[in-house]
N, C-alpha and C positions, 0 to 999 in steps of 0.2 A: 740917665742916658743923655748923651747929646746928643744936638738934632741932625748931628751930621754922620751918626754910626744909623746902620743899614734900617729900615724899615722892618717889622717882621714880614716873611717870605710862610706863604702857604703853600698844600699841592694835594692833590688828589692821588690816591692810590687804593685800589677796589673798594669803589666808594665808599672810603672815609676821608676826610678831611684832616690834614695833618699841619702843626706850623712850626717853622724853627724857631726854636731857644737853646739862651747859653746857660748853662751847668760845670762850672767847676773850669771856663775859660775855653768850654768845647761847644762846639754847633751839634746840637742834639735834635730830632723830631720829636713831636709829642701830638697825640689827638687834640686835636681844635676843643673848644668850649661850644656847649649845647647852642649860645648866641651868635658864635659864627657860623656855626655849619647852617643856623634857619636863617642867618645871612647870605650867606654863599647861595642857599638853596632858593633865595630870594631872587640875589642876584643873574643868576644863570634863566632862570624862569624868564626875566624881565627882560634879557640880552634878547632872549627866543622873541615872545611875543614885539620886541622894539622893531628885531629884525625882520618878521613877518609884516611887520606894517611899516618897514621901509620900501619893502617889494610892492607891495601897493602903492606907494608912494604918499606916502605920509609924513619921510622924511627926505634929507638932500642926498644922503650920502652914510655906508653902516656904521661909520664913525662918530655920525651924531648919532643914531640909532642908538650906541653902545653910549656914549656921554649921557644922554639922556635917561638910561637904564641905571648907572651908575649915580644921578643926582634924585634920580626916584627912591634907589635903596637907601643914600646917606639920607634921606630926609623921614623914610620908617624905620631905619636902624643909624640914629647919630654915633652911638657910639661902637659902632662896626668899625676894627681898624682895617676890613678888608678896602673900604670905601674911604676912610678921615684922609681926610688934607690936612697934613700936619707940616 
């Protein structure tokens, strides 16, 4: 793949986690991998508590709150492509 076709795209639908792939030159859904969803479910937990202690003021602004959540999970899930910098 090059690095300039689309990233995969995940989404939530009655809680399961779902991500696009191509099959046969179509955009198809498919259930996430047991590693994303304990990523995802990593993820959202760490937005919560980031964002509770921005309200306290812990941090500037919920943007770094959410930055800071996002460099928490790539660094206990490296290979989560919900989080890679690629």
């Amino acid at each position: 793949m090059n690095k300039k076709t689309k990233k995969k795209k995940y989404r939530s639908r009655k809680g399961k986690l779902y991500k696009l792939s191509k099959y046969k030159n179509k955009e198809i859904w498919r259930k996430a991998s047991k590693k994303d969803v304990k990523c995802n479910e990593y993820l959202q937990k760490k937005i919560k508590t980031n964002l509770s202690e921005y309200k306290k003021g812990k941090y500037k602004s919920p943007k770094q709150a959410i930055a800071v959540s996002y460099t928490q999970t790539s660094k206990k899930y490296p290979n989560c492509e919900l989080v890679r910098r690629d």
